[in-house]
Biotite code that builds the C-alpha atoms (Angstrom):
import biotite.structure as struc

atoms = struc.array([
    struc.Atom([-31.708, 36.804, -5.017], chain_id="A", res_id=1, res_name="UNK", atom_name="CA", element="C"),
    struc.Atom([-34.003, 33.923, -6.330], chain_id="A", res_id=2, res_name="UNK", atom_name="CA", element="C"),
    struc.Atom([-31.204, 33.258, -9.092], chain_id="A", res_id=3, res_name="UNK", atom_name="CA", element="C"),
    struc.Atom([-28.466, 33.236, -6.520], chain_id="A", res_id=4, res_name="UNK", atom_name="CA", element="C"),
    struc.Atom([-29.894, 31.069, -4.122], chain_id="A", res_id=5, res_name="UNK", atom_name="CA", element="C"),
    struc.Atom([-30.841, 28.130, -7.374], chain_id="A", res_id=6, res_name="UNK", atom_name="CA", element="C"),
    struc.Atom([-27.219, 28.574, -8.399], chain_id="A", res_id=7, res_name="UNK", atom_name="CA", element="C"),
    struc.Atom([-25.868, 27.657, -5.335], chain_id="A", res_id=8, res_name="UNK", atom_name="CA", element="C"),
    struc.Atom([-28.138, 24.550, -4.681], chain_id="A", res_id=9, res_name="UNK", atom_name="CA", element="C"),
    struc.Atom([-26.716, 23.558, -8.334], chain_id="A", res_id=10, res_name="UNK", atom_name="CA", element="C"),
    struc.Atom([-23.280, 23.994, -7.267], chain_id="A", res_id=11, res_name="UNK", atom_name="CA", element="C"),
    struc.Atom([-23.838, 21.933, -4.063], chain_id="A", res_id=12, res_name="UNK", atom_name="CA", element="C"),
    struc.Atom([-25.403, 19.449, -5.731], chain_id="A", res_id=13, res_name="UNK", atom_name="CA", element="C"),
    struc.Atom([-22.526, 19.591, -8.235], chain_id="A", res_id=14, res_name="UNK", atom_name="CA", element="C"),
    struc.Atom([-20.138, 18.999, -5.658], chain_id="A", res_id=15, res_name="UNK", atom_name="CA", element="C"),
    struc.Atom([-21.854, 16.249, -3.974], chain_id="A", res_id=16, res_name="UNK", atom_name="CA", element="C"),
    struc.Atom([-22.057, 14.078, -7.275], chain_id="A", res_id=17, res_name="UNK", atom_name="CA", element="C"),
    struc.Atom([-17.993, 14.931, -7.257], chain_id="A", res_id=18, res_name="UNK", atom_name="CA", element="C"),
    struc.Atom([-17.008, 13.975, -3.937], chain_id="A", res_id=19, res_name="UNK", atom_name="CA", element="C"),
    struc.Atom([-19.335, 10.602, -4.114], chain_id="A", res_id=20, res_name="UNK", atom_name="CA", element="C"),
    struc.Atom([-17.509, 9.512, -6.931], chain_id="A", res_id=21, res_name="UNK", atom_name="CA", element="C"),
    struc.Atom([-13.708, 10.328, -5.501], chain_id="A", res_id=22, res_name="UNK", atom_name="CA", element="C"),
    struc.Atom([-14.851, 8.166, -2.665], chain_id="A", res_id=23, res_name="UNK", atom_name="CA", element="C"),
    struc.Atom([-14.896, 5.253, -4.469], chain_id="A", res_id=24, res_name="UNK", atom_name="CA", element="C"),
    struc.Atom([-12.230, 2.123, -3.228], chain_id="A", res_id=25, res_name="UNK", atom_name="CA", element="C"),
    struc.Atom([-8.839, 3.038, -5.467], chain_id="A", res_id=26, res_name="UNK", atom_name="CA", element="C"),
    struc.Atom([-9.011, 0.126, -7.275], chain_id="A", res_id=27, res_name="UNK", atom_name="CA", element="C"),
    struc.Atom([-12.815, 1.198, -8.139], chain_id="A", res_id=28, res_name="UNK", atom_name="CA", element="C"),
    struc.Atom([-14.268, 2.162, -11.886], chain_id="A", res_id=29, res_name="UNK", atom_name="CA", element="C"),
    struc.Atom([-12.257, 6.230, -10.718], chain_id="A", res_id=30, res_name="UNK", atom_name="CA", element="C"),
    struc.Atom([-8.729, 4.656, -11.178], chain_id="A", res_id=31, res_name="UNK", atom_name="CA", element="C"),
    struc.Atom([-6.601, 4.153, -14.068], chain_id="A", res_id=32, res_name="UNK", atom_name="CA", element="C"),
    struc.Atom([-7.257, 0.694, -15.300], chain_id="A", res_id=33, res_name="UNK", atom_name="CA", element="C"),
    struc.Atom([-10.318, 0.407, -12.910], chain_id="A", res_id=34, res_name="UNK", atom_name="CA", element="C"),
    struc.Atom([-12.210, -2.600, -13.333], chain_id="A", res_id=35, res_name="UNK", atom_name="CA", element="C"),
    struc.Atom([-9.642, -4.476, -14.893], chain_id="A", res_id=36, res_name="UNK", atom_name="CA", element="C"),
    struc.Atom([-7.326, -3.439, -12.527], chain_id="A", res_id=37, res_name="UNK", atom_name="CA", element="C"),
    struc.Atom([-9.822, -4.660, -9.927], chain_id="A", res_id=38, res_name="UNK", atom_name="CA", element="C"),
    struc.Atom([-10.431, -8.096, -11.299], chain_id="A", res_id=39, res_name="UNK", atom_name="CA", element="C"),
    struc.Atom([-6.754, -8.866, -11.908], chain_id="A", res_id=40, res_name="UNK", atom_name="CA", element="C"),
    struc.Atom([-5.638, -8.052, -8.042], chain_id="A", res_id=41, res_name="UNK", atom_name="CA", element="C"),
    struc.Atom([-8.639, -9.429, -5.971], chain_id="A", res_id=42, res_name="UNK", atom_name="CA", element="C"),
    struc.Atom([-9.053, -7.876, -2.575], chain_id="A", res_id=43, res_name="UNK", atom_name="CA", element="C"),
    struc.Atom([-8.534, -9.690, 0.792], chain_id="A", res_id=44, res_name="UNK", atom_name="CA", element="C"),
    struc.Atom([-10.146, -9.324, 3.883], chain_id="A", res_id=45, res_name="UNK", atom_name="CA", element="C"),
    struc.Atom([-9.549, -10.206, 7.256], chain_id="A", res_id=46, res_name="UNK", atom_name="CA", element="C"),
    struc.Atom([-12.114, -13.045, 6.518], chain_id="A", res_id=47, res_name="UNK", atom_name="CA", element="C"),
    struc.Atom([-10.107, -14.264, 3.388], chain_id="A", res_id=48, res_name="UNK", atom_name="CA", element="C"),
    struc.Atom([-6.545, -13.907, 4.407], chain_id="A", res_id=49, res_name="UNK", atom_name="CA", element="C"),
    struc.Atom([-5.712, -17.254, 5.823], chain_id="A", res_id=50, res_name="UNK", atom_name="CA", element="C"),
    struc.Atom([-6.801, -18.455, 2.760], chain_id="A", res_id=51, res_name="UNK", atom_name="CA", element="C"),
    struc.Atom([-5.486, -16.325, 0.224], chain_id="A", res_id=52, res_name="UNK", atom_name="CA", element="C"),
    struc.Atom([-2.562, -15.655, 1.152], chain_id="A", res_id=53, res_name="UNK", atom_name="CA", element="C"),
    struc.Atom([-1.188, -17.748, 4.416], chain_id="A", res_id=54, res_name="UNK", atom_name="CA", element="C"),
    struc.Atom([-2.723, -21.261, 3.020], chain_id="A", res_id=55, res_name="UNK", atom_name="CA", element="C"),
    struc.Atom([-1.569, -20.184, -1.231], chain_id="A", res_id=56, res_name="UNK", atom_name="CA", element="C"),
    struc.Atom([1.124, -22.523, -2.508], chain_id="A", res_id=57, res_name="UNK", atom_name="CA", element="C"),
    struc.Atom([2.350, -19.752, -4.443], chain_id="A", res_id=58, res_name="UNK", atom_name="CA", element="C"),
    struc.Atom([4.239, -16.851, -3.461], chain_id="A", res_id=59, res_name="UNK", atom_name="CA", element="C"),
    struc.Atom([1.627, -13.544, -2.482], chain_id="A", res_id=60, res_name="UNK", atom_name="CA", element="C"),
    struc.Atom([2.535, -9.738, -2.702], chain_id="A", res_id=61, res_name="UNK", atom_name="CA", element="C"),
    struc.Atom([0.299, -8.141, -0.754], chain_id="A", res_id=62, res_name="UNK", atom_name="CA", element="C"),
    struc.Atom([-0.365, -4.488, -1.072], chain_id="A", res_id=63, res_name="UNK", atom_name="CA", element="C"),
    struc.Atom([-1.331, -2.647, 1.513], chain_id="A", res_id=64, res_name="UNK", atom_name="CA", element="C"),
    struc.Atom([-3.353, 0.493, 0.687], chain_id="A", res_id=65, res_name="UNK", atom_name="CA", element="C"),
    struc.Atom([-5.917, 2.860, 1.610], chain_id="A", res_id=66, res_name="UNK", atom_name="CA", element="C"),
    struc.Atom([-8.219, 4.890, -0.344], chain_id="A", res_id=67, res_name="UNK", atom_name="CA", element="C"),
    struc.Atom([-7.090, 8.626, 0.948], chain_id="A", res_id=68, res_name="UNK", atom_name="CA", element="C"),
    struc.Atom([-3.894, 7.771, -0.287], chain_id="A", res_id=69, res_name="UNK", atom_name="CA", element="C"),
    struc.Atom([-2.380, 9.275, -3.330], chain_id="A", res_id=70, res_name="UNK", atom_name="CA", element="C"),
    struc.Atom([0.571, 7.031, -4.133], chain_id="A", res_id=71, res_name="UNK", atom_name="CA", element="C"),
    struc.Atom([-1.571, 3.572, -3.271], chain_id="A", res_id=72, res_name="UNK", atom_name="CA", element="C"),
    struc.Atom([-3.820, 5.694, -6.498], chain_id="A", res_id=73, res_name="UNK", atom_name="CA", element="C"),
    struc.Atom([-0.583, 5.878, -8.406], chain_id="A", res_id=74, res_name="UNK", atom_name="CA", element="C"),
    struc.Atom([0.022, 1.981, -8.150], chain_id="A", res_id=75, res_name="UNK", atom_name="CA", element="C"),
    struc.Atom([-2.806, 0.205, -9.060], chain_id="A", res_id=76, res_name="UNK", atom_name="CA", element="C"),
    struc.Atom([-2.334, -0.138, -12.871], chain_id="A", res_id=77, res_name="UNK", atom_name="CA", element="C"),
    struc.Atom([1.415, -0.761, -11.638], chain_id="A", res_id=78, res_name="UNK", atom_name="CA", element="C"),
    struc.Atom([0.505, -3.736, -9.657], chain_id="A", res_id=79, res_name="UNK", atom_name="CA", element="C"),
    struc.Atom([-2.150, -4.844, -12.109], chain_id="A", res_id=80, res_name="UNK", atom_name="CA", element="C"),
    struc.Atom([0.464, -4.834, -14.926], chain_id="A", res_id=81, res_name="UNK", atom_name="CA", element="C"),
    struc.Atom([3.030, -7.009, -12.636], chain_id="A", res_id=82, res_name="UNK", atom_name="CA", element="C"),
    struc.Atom([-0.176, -9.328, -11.509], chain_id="A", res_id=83, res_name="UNK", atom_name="CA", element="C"),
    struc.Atom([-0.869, -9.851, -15.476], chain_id="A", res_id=84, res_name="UNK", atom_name="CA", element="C"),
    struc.Atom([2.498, -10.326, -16.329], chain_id="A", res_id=85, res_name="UNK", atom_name="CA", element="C"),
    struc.Atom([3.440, -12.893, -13.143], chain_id="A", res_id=86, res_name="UNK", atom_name="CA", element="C"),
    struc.Atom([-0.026, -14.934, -13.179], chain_id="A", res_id=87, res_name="UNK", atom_name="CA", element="C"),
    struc.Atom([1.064, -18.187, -12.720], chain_id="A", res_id=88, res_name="UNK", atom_name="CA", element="C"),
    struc.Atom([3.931, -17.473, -11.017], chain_id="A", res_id=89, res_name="UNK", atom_name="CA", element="C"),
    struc.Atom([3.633, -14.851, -8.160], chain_id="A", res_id=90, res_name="UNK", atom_name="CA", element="C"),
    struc.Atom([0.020, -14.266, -6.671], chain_id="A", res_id=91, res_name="UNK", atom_name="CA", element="C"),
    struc.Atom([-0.784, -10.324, -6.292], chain_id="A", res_id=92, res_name="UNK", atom_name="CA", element="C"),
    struc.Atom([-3.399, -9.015, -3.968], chain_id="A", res_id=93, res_name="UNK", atom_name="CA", element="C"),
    struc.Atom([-5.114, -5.985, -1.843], chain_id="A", res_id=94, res_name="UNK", atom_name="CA", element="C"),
    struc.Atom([-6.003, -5.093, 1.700], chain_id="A", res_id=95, res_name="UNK", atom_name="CA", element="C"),
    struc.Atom([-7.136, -2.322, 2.336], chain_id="A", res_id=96, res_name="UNK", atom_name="CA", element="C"),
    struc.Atom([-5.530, -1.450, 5.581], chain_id="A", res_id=97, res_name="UNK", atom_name="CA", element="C"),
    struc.Atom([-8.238, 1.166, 6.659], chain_id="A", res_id=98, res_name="UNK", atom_name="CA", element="C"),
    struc.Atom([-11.068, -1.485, 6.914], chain_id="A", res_id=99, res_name="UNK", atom_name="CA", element="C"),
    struc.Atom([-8.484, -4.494, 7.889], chain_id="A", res_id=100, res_name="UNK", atom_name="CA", element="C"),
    struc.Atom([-6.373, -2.611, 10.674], chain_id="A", res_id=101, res_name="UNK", atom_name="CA", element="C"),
    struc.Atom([-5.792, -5.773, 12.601], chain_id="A", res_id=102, res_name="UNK", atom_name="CA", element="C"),
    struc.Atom([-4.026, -7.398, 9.827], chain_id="A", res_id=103, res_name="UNK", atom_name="CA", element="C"),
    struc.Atom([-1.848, -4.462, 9.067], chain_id="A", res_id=104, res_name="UNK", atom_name="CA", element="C"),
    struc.Atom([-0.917, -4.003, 12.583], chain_id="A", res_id=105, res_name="UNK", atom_name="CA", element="C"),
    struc.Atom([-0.049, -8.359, 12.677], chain_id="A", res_id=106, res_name="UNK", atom_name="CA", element="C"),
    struc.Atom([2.576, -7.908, 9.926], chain_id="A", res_id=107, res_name="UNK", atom_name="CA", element="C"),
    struc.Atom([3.251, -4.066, 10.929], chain_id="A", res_id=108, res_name="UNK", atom_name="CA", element="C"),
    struc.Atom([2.250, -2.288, 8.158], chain_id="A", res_id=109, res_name="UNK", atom_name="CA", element="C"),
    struc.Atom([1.708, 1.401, 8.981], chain_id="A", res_id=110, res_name="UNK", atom_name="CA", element="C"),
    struc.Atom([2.510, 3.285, 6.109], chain_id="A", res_id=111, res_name="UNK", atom_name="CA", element="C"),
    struc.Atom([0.766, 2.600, 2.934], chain_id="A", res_id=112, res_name="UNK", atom_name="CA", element="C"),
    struc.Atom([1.596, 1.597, 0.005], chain_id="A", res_id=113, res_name="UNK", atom_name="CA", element="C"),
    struc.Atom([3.493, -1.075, 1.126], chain_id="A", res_id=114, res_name="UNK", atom_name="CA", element="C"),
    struc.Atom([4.412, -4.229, -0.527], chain_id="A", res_id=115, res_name="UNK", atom_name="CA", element="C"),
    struc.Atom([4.694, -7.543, 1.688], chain_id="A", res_id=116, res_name="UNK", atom_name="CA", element="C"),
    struc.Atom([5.593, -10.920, 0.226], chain_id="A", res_id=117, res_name="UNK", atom_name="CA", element="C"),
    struc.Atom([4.137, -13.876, 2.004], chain_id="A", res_id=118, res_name="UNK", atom_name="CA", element="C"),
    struc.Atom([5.924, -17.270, 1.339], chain_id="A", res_id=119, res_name="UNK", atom_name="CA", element="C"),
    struc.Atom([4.873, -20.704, 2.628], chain_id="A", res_id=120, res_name="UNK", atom_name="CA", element="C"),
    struc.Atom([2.422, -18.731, 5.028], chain_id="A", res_id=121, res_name="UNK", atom_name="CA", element="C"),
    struc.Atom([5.297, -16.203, 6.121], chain_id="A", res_id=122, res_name="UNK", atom_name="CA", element="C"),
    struc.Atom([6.062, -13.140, 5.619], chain_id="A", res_id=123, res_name="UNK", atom_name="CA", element="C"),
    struc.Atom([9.554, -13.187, 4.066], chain_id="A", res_id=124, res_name="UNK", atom_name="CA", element="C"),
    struc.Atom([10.327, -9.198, 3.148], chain_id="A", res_id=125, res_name="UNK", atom_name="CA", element="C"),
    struc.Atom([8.286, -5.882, 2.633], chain_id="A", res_id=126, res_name="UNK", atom_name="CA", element="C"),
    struc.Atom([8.832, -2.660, 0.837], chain_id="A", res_id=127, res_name="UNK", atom_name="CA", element="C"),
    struc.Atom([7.569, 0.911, 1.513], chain_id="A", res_id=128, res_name="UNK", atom_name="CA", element="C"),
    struc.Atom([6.158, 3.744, -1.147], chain_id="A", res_id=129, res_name="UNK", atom_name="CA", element="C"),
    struc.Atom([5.388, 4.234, -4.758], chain_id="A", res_id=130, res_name="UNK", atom_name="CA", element="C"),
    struc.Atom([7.700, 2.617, -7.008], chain_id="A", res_id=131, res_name="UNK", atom_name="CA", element="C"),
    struc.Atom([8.248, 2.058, -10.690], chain_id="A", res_id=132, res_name="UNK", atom_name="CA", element="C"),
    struc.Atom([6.968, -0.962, -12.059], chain_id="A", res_id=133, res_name="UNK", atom_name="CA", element="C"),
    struc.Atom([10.937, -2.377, -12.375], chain_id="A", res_id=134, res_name="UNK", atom_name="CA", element="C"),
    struc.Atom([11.230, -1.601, -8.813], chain_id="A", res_id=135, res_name="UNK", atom_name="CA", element="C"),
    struc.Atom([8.385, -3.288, -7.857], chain_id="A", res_id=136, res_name="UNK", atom_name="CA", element="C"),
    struc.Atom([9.161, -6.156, -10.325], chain_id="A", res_id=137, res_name="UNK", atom_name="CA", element="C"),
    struc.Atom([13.066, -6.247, -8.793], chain_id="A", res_id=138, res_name="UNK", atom_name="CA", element="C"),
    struc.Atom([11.205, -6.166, -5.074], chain_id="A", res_id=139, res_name="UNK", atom_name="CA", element="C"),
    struc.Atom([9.110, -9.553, -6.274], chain_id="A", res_id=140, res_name="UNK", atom_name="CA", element="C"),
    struc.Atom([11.889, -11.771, -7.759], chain_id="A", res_id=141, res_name="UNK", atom_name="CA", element="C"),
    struc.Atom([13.947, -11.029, -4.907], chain_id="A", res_id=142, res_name="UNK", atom_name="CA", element="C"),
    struc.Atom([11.954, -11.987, -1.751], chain_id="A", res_id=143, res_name="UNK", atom_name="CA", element="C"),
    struc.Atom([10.801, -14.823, -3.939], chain_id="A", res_id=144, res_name="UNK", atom_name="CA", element="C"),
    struc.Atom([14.152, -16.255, -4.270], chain_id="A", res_id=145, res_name="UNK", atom_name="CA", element="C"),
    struc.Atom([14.222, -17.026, -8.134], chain_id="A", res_id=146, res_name="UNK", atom_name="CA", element="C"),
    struc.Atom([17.204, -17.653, -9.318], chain_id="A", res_id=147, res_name="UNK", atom_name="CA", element="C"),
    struc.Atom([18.767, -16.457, -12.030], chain_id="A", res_id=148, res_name="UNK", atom_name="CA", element="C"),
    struc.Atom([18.839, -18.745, -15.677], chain_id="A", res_id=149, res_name="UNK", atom_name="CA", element="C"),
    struc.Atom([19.470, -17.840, -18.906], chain_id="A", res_id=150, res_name="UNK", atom_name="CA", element="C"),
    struc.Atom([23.434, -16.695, -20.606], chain_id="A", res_id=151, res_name="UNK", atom_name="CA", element="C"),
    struc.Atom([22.825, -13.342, -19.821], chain_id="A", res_id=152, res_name="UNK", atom_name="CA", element="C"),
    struc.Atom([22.510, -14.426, -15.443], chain_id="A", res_id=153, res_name="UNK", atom_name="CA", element="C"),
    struc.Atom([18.853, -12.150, -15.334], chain_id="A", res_id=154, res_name="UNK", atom_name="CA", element="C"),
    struc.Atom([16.695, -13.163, -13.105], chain_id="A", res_id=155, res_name="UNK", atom_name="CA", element="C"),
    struc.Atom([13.520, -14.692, -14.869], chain_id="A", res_id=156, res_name="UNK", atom_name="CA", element="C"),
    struc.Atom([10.213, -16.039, -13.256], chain_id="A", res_id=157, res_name="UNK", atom_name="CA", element="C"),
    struc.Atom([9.732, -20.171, -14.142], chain_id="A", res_id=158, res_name="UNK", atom_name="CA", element="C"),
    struc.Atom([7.185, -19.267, -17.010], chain_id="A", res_id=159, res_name="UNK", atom_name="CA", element="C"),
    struc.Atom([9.367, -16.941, -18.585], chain_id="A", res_id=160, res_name="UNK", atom_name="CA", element="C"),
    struc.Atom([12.733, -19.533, -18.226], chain_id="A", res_id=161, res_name="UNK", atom_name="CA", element="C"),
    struc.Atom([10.720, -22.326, -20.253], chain_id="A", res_id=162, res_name="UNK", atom_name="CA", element="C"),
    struc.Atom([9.038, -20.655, -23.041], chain_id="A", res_id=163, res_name="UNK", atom_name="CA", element="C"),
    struc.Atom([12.273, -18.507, -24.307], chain_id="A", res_id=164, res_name="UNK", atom_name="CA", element="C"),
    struc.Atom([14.398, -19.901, -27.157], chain_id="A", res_id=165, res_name="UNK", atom_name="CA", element="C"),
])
């Protein structure tokens, strides 16, 4: 009975350890890309969003998330790819939606992930649910009005229009 009962204070223990570390913020050490990931889409607050994103001269994608979800999980190294590749260009950050319901419910944001591009302090277009990273990337160029250059008539971001040959 003595061998039974230290077993299953092991396996509670066990499970604790577990469940702390799934409770970590998505974009946390857990998820694919973690602190990369982190560092290349920095989170906004309440606090910071005025600033970040309202006030930036640059076009911001904002994605809304929250950490119970499964598909904001599934696009984090998505939008940290698309933030590497459009630095410069097209601003990328986070809100978590749980712990910044106010600004959610100002732009009207209640279904997560969602995708909301801000332009000269406006909110110009939005899209819903886990997409692809050409989806996503489509998404962007639109609502940011680039237009298209180049023989070919594809769309290409200002960075990527001056450096190709």
């Amino acid at each position: 009975m003595k061998e039974v009962l230290i077993c299953f204070v092991i396996a509670l223990v066990v499970g604790s350890i577990i469940n702390s570390t799934r409770q970590l913020d998505v974009w946390g050490t857990t998820a694919a890309g973690g602190a990369q990931a982190s560092a290349l889409v920095p989170a906004v607050t309440e606090t910071t969003f005025q600033h970040e994103v309202l006030d930036s001269s640059q076009p911001v994608l904002v994605d809304f998330y929250t950490d119970e979800c499964p598909h904001c999980t599934a696009m984090v190294p998505v939008v940290a790819d698309l933030a590497a590749q459009l630095k410069g260009d097209v601003k990328i950050v986070r809100l978590d939606a749980g712990e910044n319901a106010a600004i959610a419910d100002k732009y009207g944001v209640h279904a997560w992930p969602a995708f909301v591009m801000f332009k000269g302090g406006e909110k110009i277009d939005e899209t819903k649910g886990e997409q692809s990273k050409d989806e996503l990337l489509s998404f962007i160029k639109k609502s940011a009005s680039y237009k298209p250059s180049g023989s070919e008539g594809q769309e290409q971001l200002p960075h990527q229009a001056n450096t190709e040959g």
